[in-house]
TIRO-2110 file (N, C-alpha, C; in Angstrom, 1 decimal):
// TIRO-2110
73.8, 107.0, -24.1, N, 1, A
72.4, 107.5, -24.4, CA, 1, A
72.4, 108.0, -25.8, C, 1, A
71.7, 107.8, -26.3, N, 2, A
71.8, 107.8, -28.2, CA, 2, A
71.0, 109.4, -28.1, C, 2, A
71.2, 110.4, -29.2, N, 3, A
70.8, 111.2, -29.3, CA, 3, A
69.4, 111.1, -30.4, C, 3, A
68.3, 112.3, -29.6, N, 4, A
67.0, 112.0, -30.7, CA, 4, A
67.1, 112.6, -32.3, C, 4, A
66.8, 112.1, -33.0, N, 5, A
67.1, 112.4, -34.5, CA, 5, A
66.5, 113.6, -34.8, C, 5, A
67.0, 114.0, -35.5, N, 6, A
66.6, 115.5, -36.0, CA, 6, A
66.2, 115.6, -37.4, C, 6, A
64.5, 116.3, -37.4, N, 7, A
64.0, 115.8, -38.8, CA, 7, A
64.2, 116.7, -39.7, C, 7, A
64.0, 116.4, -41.0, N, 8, A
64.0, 117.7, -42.3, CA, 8, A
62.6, 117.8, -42.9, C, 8, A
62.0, 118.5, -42.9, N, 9, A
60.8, 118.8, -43.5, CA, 9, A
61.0, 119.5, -45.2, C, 9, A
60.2, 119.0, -45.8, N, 10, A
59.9, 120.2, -47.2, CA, 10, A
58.4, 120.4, -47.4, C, 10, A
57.5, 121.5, -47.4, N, 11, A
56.4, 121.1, -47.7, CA, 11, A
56.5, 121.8, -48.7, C, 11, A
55.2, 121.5, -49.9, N, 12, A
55.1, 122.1, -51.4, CA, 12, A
54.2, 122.9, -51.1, C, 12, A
53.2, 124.2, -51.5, N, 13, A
52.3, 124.6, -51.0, CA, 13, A
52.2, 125.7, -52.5, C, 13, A
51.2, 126.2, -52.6, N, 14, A
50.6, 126.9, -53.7, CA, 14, A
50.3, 127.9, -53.1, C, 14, A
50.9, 129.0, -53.2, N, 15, A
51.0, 130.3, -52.8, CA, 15, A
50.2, 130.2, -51.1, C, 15, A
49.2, 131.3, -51.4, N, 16, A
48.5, 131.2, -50.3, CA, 16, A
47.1, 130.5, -50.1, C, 16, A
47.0, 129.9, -50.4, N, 17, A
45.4, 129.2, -50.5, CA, 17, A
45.1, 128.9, -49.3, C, 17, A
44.0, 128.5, -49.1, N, 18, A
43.6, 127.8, -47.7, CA, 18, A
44.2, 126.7, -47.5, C, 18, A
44.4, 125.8, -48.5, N, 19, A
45.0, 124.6, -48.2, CA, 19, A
46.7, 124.2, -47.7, C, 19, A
47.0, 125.4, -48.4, N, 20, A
48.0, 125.6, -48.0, CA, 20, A
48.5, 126.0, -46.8, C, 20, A
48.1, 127.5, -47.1, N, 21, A
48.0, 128.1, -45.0, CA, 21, A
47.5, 127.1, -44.1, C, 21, A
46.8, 126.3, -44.2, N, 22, A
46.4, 125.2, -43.2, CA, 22, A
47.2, 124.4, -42.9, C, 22, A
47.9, 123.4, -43.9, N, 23, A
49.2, 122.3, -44.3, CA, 23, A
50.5, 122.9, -43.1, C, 23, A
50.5, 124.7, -43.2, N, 24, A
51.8, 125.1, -42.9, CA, 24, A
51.6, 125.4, -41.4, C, 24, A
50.4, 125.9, -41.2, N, 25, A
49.7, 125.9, -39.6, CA, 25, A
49.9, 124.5, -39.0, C, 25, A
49.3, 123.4, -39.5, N, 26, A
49.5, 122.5, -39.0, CA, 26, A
50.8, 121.5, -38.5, C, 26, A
51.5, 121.4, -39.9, N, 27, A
53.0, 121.5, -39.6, CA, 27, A
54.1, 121.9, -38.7, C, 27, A
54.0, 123.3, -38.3, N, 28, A
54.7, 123.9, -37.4, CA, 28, A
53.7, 124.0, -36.1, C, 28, A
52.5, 123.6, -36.1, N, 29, A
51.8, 122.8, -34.4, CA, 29, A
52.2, 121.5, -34.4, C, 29, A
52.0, 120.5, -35.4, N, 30, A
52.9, 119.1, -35.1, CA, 30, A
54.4, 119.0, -34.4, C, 30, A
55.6, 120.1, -35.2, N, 31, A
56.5, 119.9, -35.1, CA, 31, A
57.2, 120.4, -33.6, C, 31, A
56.0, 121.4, -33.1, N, 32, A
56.4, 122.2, -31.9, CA, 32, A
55.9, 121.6, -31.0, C, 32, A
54.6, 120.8, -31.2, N, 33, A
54.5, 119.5, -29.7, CA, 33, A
55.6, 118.1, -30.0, C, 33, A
55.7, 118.0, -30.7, N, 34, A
56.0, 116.3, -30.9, CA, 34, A
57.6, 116.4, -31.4, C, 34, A
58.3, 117.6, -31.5, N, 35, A
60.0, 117.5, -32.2, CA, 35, A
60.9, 118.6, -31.1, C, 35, A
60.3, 119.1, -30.5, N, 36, A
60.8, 119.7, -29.6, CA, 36, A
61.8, 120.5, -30.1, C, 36, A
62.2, 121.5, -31.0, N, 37, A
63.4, 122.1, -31.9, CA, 37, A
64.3, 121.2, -32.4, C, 37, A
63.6, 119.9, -33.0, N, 38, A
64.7, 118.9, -33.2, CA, 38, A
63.8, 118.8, -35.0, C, 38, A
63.8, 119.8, -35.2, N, 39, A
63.3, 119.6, -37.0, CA, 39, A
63.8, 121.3, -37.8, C, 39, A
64.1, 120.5, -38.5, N, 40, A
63.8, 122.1, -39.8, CA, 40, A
62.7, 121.6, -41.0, C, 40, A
62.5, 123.0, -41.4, N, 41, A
61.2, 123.2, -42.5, CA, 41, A
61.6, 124.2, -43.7, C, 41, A
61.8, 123.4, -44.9, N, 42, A
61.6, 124.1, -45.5, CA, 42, A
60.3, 124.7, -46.5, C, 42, A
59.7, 125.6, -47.0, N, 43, A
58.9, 125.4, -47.8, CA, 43, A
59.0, 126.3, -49.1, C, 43, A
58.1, 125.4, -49.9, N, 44, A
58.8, 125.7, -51.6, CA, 44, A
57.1, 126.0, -51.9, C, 44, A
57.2, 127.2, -52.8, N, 45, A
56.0, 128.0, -53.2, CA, 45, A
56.3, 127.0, -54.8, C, 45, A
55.0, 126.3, -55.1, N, 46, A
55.2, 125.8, -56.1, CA, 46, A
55.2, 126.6, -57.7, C, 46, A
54.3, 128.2, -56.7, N, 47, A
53.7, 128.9, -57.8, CA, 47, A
54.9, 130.1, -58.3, C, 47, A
55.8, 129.9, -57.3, N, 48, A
57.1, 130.7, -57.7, CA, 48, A
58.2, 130.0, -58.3, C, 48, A
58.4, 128.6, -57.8, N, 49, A
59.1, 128.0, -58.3, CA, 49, A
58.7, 126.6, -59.1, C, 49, A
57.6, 126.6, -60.3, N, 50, A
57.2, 125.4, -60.5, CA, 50, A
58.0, 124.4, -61.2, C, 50, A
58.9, 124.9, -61.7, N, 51, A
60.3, 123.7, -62.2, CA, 51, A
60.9, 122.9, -61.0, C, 51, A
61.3, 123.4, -59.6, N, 52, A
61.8, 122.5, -58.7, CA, 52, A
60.5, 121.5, -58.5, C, 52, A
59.0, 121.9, -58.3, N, 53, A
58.2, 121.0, -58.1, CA, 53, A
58.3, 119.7, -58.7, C, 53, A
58.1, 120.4, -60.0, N, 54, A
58.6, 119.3, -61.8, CA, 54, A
59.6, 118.2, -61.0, C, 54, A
61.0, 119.0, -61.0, N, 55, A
61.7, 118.1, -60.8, CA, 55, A
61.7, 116.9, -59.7, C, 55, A
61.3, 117.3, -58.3, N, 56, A
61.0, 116.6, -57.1, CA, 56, A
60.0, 115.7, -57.1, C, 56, A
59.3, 115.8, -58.5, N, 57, A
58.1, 114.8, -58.8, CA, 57, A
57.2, 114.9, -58.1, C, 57, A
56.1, 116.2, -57.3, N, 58, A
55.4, 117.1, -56.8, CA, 58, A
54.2, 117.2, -57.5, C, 58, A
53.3, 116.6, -57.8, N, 59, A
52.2, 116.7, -58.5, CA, 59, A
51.3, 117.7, -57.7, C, 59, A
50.7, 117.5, -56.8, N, 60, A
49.9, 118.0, -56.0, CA, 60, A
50.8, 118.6, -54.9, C, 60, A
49.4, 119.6, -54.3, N, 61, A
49.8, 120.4, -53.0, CA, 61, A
48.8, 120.4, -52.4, C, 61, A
49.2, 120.7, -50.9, N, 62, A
50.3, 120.5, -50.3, CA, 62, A
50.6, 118.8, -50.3, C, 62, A
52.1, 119.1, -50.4, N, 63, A
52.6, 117.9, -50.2, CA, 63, A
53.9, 118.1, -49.0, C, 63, A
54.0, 117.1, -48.3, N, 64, A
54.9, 117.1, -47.0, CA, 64, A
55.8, 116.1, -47.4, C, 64, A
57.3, 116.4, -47.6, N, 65, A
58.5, 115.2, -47.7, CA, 65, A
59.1, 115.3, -46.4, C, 65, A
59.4, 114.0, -45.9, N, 66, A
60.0, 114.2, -44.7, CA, 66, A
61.4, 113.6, -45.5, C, 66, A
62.4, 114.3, -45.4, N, 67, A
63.8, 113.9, -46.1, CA, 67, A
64.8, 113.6, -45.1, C, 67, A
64.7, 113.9, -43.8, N, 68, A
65.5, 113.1, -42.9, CA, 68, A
64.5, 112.8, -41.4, C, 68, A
64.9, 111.6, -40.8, N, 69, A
65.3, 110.7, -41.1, CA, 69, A
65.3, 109.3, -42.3, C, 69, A
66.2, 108.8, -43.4, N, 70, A
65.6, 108.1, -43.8, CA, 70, A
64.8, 107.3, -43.5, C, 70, A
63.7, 106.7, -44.5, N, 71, A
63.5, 106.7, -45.5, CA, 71, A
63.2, 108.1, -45.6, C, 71, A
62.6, 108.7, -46.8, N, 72, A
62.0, 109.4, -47.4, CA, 72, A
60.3, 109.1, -47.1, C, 72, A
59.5, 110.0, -46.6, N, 73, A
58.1, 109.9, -46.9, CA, 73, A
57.7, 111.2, -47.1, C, 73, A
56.5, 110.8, -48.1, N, 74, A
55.2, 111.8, -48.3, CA, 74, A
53.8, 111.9, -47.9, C, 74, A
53.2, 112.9, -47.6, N, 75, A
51.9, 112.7, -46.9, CA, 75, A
51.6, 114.1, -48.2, C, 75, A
50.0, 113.5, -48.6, N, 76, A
49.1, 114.7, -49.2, CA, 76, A
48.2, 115.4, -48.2, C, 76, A
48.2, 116.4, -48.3, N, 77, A
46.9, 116.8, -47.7, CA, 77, A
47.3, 118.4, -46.5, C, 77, A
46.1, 118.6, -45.7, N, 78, A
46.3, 119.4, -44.8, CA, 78, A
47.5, 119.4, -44.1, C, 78, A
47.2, 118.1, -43.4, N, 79, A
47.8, 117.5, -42.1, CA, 79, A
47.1, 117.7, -41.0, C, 79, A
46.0, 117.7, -41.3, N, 80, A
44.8, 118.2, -40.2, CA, 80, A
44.6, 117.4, -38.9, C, 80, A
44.9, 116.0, -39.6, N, 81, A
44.3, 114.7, -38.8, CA, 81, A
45.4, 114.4, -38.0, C, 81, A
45.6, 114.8, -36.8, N, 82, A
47.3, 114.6, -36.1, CA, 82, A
47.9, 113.2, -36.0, C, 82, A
46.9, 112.2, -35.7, N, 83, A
47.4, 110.3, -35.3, CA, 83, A
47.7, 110.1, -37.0, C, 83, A
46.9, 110.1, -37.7, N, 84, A
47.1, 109.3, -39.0, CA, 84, A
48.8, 110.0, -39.8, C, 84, A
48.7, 111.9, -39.5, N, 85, A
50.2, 112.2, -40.3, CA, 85, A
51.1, 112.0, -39.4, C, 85, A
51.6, 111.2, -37.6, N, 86, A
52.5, 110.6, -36.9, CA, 86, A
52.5, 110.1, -37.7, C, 86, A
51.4, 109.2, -37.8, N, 87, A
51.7, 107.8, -37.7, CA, 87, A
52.3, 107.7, -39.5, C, 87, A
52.3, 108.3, -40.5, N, 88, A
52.4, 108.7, -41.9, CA, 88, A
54.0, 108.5, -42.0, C, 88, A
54.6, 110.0, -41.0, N, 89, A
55.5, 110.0, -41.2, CA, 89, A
56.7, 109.7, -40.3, C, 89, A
56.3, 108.2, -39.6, N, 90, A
56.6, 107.8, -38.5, CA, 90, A
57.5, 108.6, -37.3, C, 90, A
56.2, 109.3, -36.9, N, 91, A
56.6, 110.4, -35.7, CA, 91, A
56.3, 109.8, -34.8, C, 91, A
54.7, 108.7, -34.4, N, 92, A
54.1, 108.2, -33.3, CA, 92, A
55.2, 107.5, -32.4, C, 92, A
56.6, 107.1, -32.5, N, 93, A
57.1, 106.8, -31.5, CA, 93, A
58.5, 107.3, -31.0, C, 93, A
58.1, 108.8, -31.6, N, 94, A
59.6, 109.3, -30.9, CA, 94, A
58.9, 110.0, -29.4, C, 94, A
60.3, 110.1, -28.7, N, 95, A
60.0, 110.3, -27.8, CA, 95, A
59.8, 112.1, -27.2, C, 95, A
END
């Protein structure tokens, strides 16, 4: 029996804004129905650290990198809409 993958999150976020606080609300309710303690999160304040943004090529916030499992994906936005960011960051078929 193959073990379930275990994801890496990064989200970008601008201090406290609403859009942000929402992005990180949402995120950690996605991750706690649908990953079961099988993810970590990191999150990077763009406004403290705007040179790592730079470098990660981070234009906008919030921005969500899923860095493991490969591939690599990005979703902009809240993450409000639960089917569309599964299905984004191909979560809709884990178990």
């Amino acid at each position: 029996m193959s073990q379930a993958p275990v994801f890496k999150f990064r989200l970008y976020v601008a201090g406290d804004t609403q859009n942000s606080v929402q992005a990180t609300a949402n995120l950690l309710a996605l991750c706690n129905t649908h990953l079961n303690k099988r993810h970590t999160i990191e999150i990077v304040d763009v406004l403290k650290d705007p040179k790592r943004a730079l470098a990660d090529g981070i234009l906008m916030t919030p921005t969500l990198v899923r860095l493991r499992p490969a591939p690599v994906r990005k979703i902009v936005g809240t993450l409000a809409q639960t089917r569309p960011v599964l299905m984004a960051l191909g979560l809709e078929a884990v178990p």
